[in-house]
C-alpha positions as YAML, in Angstrom:
chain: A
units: angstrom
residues:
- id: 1
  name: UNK
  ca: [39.23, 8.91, 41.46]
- id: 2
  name: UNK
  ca: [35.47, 8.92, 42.88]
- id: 3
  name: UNK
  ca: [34.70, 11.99, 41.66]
- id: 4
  name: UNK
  ca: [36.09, 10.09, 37.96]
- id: 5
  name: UNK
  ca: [33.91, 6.78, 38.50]
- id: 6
  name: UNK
  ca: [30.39, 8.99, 39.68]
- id: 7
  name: UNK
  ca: [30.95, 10.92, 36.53]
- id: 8
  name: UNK
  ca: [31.56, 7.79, 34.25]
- id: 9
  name: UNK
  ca: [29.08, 5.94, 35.54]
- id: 10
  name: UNK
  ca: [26.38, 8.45, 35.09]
- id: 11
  name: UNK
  ca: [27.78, 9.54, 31.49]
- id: 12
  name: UNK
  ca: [28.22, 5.96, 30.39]
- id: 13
  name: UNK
  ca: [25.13, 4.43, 31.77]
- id: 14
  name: UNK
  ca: [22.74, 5.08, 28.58]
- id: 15
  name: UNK
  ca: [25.72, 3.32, 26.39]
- id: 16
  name: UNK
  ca: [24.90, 0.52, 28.47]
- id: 17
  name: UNK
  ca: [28.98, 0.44, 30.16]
- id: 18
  name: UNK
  ca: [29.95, -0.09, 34.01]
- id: 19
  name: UNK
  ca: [32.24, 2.04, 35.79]
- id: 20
  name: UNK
  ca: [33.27, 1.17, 38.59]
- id: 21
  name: UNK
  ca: [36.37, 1.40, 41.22]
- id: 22
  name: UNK
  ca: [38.69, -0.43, 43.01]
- id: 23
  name: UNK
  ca: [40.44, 1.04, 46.44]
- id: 24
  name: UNK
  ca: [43.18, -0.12, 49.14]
- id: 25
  name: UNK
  ca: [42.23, -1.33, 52.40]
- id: 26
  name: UNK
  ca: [46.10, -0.35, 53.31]
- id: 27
  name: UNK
  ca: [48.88, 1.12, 51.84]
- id: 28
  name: UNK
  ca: [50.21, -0.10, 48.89]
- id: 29
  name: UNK
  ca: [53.81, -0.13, 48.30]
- id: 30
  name: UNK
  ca: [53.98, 1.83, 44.46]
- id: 31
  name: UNK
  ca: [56.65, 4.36, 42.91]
- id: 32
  name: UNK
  ca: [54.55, 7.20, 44.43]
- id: 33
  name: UNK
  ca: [54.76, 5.94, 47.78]
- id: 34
  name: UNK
  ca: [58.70, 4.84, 47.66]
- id: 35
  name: UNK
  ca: [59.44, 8.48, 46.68]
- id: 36
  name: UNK
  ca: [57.38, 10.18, 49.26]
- id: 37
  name: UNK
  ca: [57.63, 7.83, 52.43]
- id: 38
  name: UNK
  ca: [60.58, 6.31, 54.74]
- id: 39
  name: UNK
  ca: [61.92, 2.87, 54.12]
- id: 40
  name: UNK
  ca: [60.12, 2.19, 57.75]
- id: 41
  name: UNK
  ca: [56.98, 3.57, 56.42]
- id: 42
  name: UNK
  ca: [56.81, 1.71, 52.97]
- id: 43
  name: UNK
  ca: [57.60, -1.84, 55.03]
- id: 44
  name: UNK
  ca: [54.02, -0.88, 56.63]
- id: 45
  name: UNK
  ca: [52.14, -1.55, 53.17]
- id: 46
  name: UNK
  ca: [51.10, -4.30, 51.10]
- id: 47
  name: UNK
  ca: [52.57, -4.53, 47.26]
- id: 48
  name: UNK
  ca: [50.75, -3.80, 44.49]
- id: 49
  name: UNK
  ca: [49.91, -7.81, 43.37]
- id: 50
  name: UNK
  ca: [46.93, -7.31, 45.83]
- id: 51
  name: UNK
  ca: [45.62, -4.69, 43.82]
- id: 52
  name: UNK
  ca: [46.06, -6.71, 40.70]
- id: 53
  name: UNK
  ca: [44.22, -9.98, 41.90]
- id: 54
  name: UNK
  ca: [41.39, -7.83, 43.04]
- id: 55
  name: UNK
  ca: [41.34, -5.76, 39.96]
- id: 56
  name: UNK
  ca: [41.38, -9.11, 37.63]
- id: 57
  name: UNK
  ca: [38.73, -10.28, 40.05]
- id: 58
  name: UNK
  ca: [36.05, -7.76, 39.17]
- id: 59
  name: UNK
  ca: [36.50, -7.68, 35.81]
- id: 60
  name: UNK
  ca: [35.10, -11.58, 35.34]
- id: 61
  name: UNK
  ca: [32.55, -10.37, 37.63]
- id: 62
  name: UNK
  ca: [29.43, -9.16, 35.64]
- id: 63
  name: UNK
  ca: [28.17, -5.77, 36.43]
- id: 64
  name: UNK
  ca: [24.69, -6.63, 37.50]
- id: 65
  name: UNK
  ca: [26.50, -8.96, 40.30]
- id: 66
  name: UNK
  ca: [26.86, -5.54, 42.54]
- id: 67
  name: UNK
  ca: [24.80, -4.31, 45.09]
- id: 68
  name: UNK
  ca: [23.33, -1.08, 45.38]
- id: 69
  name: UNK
  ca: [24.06, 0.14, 49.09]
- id: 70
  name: UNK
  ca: [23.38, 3.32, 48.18]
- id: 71
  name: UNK
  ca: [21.81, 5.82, 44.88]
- id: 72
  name: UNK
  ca: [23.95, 4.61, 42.06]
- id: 73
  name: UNK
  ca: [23.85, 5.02, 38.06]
- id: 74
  name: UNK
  ca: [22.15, 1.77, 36.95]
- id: 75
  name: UNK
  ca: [23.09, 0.23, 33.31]
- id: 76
  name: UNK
  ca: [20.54, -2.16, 31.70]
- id: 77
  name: UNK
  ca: [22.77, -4.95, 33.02]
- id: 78
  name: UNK
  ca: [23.43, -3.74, 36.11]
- id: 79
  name: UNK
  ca: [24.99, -1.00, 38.68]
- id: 80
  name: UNK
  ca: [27.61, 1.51, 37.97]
- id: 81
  name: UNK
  ca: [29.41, 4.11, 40.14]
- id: 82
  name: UNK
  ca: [30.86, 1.37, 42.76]
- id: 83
  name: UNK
  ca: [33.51, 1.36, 44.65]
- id: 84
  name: UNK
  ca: [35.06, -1.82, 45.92]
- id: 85
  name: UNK
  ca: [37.89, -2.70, 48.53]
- id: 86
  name: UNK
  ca: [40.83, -5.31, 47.59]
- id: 87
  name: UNK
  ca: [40.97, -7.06, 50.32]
- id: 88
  name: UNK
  ca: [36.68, -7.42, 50.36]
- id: 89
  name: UNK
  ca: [36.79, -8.95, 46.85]
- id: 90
  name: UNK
  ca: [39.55, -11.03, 47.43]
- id: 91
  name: UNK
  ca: [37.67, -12.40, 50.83]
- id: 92
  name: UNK
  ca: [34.19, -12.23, 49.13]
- id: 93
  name: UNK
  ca: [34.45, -13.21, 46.22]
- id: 94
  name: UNK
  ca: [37.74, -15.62, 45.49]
- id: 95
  name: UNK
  ca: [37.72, -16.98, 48.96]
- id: 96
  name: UNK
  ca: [41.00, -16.04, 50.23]
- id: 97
  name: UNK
  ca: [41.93, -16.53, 53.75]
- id: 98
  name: UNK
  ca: [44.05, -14.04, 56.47]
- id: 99
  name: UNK
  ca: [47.16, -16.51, 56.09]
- id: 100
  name: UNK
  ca: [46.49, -15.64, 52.17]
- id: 101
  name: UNK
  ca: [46.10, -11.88, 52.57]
- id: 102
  name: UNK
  ca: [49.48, -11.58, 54.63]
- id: 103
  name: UNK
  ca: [51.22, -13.13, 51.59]
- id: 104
  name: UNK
  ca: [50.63, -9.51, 50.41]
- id: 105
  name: UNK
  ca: [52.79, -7.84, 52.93]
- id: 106
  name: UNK
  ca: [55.99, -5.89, 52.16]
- id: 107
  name: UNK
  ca: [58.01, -7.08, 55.01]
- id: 108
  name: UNK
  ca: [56.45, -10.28, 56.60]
- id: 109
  name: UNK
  ca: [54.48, -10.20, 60.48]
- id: 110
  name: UNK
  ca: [54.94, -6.31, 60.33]
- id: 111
  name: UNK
  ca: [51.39, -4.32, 61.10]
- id: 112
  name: UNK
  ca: [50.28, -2.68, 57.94]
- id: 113
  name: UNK
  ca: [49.19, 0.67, 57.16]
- id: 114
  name: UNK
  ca: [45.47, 1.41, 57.12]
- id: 115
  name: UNK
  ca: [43.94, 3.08, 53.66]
- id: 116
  name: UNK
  ca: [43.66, 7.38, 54.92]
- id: 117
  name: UNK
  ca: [40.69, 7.38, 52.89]
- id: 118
  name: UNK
  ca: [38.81, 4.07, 54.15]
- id: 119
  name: UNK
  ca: [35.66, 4.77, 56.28]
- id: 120
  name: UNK
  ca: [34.97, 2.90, 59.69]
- id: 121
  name: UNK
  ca: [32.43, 0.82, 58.22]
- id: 122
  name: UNK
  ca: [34.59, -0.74, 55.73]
- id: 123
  name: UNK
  ca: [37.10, -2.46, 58.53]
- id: 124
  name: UNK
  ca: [33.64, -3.84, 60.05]
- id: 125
  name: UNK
  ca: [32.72, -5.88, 56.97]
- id: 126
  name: UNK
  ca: [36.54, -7.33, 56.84]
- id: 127
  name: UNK
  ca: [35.98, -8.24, 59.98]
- id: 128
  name: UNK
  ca: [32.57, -9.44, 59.50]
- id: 129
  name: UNK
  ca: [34.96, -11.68, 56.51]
- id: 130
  name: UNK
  ca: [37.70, -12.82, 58.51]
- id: 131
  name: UNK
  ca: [34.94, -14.65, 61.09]
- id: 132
  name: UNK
  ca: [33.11, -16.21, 58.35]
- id: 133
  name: UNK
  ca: [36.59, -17.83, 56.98]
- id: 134
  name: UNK
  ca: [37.20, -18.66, 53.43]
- id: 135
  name: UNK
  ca: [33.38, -18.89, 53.47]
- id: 136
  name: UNK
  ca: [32.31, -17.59, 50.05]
- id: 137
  name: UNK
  ca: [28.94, -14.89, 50.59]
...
């Protein structure tokens, strides 16, 4: 999927079009997973309606609302090529709270699953969320 968003970004950018992506800060509890993992494995994720609310998030969100952290394909209107975290939008930008995040939970006060694919720094900046509140950025 990065490899996907880099290239659209960088083939799209002179059309003036955004591309960019949304990951899991856990796992997420889809058709893929149920056929591959335990029932005691799959209760360790969060279900897909995170995904969605995050998704539905960014796409009200202008593309020139995104930071550039790093190089990036730039549109007219703003930056392509970037990749986002579900439960940093949600926090970010909607507001939500922890008590609101563990609504996401397959099974209830069970620890969930970290992302295999999320770097370090990532889990700093939800942390870095969760202290400021509901605070919006």
């Amino acid at each position: 999927m990065s490899l996907t968003i880099l290239g659209l970004s960088a083939e799209l950018a002179n059309d003036n079009v955004a591309a960019n992506a949304l990951w899991p800060l856990t796992a997420i509890d889809t058709e893929a997973i149920r056929f591959i993992m335990s029932q005691e494995t799959r209760s360790t994720s969060r279900t897909a309606d995170i995904m969605a609310l995050a998704a539905v998030s960014m796409l009200r969100r202008p593309a020139r609302s995104y930071t550039c952290v790093e190089r990036r394909c730039a549109t007219a209107d703003g930056l392509s090529g970037q990749f986002e975290i579900d439960e940093i939008v949600l926090r970010r930008d909607e507001g939500y709270t922890s008590e609101q995040i563990s609504k996401f939970a397959s099974v209830p006060e069970i620890e969930i699953t970290p992302d295999f694919f999320v770097p370090d720094y990532v889990y700093a900046e939800v942390a870095e969320l969760k202290k400021l509140g509901a605070s919006r950025l």
